[in-house]
C-alpha positions as CSV (number, residue, x, y, z in Angstrom):
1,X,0.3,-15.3,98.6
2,X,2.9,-15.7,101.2
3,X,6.1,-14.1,100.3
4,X,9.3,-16.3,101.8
5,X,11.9,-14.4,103.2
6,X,15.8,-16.1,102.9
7,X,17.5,-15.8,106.5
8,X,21.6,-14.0,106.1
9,X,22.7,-17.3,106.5
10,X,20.2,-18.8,103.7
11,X,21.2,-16.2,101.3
12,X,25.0,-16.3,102.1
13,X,24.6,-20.4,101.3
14,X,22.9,-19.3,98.0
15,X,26.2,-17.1,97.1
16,X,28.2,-19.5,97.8
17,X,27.0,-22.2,95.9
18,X,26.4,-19.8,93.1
19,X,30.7,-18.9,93.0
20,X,31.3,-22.2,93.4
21,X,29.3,-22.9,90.6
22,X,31.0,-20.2,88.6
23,X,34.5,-21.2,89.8
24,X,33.6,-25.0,88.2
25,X,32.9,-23.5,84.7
26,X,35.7,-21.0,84.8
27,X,37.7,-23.7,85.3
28,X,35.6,-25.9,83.0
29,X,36.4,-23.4,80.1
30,X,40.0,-22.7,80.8
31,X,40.6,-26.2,80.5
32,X,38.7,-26.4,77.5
33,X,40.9,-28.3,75.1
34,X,41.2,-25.7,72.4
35,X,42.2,-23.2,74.8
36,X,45.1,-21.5,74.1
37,X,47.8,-23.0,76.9
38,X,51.5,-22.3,77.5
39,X,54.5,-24.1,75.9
40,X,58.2,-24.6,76.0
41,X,60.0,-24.1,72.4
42,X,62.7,-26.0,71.8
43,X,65.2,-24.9,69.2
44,X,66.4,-28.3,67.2
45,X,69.3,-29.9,67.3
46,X,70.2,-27.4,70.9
47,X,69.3,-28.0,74.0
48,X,68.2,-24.6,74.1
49,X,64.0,-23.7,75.2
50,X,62.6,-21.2,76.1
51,X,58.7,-20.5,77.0
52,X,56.0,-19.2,75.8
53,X,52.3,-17.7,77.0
54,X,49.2,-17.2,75.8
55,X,47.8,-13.5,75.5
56,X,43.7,-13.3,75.3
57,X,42.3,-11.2,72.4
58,X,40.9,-8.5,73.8
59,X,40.4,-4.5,73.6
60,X,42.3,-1.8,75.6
61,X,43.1,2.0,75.7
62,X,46.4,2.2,74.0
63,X,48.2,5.8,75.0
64,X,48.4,7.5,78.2
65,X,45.7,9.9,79.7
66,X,46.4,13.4,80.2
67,X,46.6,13.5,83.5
68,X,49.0,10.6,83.9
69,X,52.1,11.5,85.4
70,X,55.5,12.3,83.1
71,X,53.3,11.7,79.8
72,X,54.7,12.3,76.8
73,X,53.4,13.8,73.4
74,X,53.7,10.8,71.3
75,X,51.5,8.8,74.1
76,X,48.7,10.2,72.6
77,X,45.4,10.2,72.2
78,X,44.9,7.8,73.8
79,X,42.4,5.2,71.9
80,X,41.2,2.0,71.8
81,X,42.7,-0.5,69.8
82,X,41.0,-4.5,69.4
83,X,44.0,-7.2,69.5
84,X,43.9,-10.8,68.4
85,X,45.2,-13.1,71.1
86,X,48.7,-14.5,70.6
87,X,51.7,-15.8,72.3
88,X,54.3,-14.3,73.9
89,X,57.9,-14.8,74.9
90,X,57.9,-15.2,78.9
91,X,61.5,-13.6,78.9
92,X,63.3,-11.6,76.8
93,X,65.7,-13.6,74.5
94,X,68.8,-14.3,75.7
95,X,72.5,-14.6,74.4
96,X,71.8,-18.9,74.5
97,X,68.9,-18.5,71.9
98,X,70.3,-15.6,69.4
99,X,74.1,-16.9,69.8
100,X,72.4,-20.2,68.0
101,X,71.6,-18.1,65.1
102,X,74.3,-15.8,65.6
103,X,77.5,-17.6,65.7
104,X,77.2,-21.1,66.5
105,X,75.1,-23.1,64.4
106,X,77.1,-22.4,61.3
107,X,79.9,-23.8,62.6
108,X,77.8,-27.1,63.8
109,X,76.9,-27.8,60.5
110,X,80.5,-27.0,58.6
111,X,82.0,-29.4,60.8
112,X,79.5,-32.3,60.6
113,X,78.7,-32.0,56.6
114,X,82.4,-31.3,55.9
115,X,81.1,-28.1,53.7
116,X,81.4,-24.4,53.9
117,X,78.0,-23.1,53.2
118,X,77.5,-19.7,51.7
119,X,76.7,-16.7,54.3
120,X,73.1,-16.4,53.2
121,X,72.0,-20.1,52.7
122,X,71.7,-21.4,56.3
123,X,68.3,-21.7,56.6
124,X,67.6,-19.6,54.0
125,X,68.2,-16.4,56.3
126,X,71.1,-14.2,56.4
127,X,73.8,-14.1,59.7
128,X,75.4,-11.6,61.4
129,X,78.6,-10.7,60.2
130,X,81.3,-10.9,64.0
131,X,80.3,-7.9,66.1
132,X,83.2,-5.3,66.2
133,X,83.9,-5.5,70.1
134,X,82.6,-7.8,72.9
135,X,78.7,-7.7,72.0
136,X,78.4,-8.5,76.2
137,X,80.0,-5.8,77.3
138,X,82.1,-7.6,80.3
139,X,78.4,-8.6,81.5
140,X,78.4,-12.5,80.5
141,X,75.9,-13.9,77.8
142,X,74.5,-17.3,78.0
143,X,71.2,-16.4,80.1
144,X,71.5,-12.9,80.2
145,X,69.0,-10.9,77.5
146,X,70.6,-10.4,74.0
147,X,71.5,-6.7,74.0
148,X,73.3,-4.4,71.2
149,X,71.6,-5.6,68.7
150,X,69.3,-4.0,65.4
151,X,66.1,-3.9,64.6
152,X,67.1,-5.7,61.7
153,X,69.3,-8.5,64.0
154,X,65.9,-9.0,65.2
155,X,64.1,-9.6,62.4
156,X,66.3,-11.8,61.0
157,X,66.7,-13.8,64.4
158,X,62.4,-14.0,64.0
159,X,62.8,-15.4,60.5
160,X,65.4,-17.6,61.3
161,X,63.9,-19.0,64.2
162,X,60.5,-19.4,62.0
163,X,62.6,-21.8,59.3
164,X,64.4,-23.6,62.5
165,X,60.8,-24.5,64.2
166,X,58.0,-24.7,61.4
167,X,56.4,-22.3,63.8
168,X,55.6,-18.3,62.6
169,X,57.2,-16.1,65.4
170,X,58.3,-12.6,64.9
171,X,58.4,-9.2,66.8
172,X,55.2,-7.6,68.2
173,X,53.6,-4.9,67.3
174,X,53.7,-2.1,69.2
175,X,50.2,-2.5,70.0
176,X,50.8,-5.9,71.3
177,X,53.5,-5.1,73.4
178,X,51.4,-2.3,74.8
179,X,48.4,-4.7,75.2
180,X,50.6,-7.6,76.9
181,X,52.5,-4.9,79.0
182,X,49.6,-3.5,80.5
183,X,47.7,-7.0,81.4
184,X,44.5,-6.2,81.7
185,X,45.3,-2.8,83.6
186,X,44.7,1.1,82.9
187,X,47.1,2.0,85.3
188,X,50.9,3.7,84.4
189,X,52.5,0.4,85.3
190,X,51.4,-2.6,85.0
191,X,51.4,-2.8,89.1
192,X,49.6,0.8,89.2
193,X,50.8,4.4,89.6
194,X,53.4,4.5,92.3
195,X,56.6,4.4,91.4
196,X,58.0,3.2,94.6
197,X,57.3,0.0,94.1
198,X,59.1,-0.9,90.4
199,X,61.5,-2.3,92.6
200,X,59.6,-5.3,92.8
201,X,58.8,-6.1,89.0
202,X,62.0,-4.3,87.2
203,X,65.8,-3.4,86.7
204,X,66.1,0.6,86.6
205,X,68.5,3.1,87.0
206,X,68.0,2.9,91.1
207,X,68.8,-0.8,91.0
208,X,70.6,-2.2,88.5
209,X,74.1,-1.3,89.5
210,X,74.7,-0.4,86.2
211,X,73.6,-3.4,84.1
212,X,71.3,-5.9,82.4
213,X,70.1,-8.7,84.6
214,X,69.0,-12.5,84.3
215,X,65.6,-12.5,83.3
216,X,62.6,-13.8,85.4
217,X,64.3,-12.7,88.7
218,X,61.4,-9.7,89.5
219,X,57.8,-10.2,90.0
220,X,55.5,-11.7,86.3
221,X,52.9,-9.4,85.3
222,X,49.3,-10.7,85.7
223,X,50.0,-12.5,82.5
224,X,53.0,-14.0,83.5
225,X,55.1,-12.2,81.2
226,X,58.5,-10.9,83.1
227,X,60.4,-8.0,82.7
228,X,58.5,-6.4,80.7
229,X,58.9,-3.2,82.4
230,X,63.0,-2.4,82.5
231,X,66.1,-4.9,82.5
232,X,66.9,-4.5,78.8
233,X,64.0,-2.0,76.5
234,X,62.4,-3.9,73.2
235,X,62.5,-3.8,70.3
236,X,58.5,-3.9,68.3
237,X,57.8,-4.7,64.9
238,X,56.5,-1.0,63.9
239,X,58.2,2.2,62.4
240,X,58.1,4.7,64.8
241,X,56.1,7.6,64.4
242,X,55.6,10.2,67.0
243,X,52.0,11.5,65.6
244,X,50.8,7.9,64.5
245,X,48.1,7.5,67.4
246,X,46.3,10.5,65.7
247,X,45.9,8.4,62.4
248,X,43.1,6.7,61.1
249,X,45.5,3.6,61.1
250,X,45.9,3.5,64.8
251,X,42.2,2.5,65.6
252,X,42.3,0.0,62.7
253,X,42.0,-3.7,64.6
254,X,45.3,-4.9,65.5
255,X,46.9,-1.7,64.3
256,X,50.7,-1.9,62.6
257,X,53.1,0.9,61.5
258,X,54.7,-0.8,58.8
259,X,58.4,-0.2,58.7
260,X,59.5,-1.0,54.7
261,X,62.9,-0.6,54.6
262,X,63.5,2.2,56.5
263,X,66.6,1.4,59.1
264,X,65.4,4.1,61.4
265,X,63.1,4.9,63.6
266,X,61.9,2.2,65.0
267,X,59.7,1.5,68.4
268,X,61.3,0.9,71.2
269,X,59.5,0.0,75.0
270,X,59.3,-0.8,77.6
271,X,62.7,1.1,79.6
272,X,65.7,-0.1,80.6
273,X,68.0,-0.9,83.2
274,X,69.4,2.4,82.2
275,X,66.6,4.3,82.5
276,X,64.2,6.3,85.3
277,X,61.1,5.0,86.0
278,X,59.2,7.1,84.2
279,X,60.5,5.8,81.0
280,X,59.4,2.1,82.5
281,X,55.3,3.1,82.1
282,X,53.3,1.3,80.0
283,X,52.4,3.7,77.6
284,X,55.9,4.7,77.1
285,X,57.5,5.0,74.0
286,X,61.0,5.4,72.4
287,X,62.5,6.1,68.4
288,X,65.8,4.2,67.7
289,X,68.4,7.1,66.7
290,X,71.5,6.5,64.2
291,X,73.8,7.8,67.2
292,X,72.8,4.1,68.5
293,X,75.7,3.0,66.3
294,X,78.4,6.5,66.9
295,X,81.0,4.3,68.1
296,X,80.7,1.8,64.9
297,X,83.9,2.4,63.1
298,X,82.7,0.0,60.0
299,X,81.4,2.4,56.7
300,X,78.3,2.3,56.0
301,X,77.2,0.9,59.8
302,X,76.7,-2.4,60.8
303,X,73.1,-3.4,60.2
304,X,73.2,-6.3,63.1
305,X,75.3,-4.4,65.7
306,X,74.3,-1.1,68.0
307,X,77.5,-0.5,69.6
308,X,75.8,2.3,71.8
309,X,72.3,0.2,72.6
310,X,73.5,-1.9,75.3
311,X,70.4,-1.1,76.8
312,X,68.1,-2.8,73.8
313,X,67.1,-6.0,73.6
314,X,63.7,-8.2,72.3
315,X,60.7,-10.7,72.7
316,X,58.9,-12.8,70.4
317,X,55.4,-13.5,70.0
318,X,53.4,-16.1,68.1
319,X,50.1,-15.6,66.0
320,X,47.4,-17.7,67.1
321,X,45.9,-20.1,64.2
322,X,42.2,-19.9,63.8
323,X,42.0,-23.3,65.6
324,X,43.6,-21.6,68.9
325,X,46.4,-24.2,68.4
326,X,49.3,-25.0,70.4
């Protein structure tokens, strides 16, 4: 039997029609149309939108390795966690969309009805009660991130938001976050392990000139998700707990830390304009602290305001229904 023997040229045509071929049905499936794709939100009766982006479902290593550079306790073990794909907030919220919740569309609606409604009826979800200073900070608001605000601010923006768009958003979890921070990568930052080049994707201490920027203006992640290293840190759904990654819990699929009641600690991530880059890693994590709110003169604290946080700030993500749907 005669054996035939493919030329380099004959076996390099072969390869290529064989990526071709797999670059048609990649494309074939991403187009597929139950695919998860993005979408701009629009909050009614505002001109206000902002978009959103699909996360995959997937499994990563959650944590930080020993040997990773400036680890911290609490970034360990490291472990695998499964995720359920979702969406996610391409920016960080800004002063436009909380302000409607905040502040603004209260007053829409007194003036058009002709009614004062109580505090807590609007949409079924409770407001903000007037911040004690500027909540900007001199900085401006419109499209800058939110900033200042609670854990429970942002909860109650979630819900709010929720009732306003028939759609279920919230905060992540800190597994999310993680998961959507890290894009597919196993690396400190989401760009890899030098340092030197944060420049490009975020707002630090080096940078910033001493202040929260617009969002969007550094390099996306390979998920298109901005910012998520520095500018303002955010807020996650979970109670913070420095030894959780050593609990059975933490390997659960789609792991949570649920908060209760309990006003602090909560997760923080993702640094700061405020902060070093070491605080900017992936697998970095922070508690919220009552001296958050030291310059609060208000007894008890506000529960919306942080008037020493101007360097906190949040996202929202989206569940996936079971259909994928947009």
């Amino acid at each position: 039997m005669r054996m035939r023997i493919l030329c380099g040229s004959a076996l390099a045509a072969v390869a290529a029609a064989q990526l071709v071929t797999t670059t048609r049905l990649g494309a074939q499936a991403a187009a597929a149309p139950d695919a998860p794709a993005p979408y701009t939100e629009s909050i009614p009766d505002t001109k206000i939108t902002f978009d959103m982006v699909p996360i995959p479902a997937g499994s990563f290593t959650m944590g930080s390795p020993d040997s990773e550079a400036n680890r911290q306790p609490d970034e360990g073990p490291a472990h695998v966690v499964k995720v359920d794909g979702f969406y996610m907030g391409k920016l960080e919220v800004t002063w436009d969309e909380y302000d409607q919740f905040g502040f603004k569309l209260d007053l829409q609606r007194k003036r058009k009805l002709g009614i004062t409604l109580p505090q807590d009826a609007a949409d079924a979800v409770t407001r903000p009660t007037p911040p004690y200073a500027d909540e900007s900070w001199g900085w401006g608001k419109e499209k800058q991130p939110v900033i200042g605000i609670t854990h429970n601010s942002a909860v109650k923006y979630c819900e709010w938001l929720s009732a306003r768009t028939g759609k279920k958003y919230r905060l992540p979890t800190e597994a999310e976050w993680e998961y959507a921070a890290r894009a597919g990568t196993k690396t400190a930052y989401s760009f890899g392990d030098d340092p030197a080049t944060a420049g490009d994707y975020a707002w630090f201490r080096a940078n910033s000139e001493e202040q929260p920027h617009l969002g969007g203006k550094k390099k996306a992640n390979a998920w298109g998700l901005y910012d998520m290293h520095g500018n303002v840190a955010e807020w996650v759904g979970d109670l913070y707990a420095a030894d959780f990654y050593g609990t059975p819990a933490a390997t659960a699929p789609n792991p949570y830390n649920d908060p209760g009641t309990a006003l602090y600690p909560h997760s923080v991530r993702g640094g700061s304009w405020d902060d070093d880059p070491a605080k900017l890693r992936s697998a970095a994590r922070r508690a919220s602290d009552v001296k958050w709110s030291r310059r609060d003169p208000q007894n008890p604290k506000s529960i919306w305001w942080h008037t020493d946080a101007t360097f906190v700030g949040f996202r929202v993500v989206r569940e996936l229904d079971k259909a994928g749907a947009k």
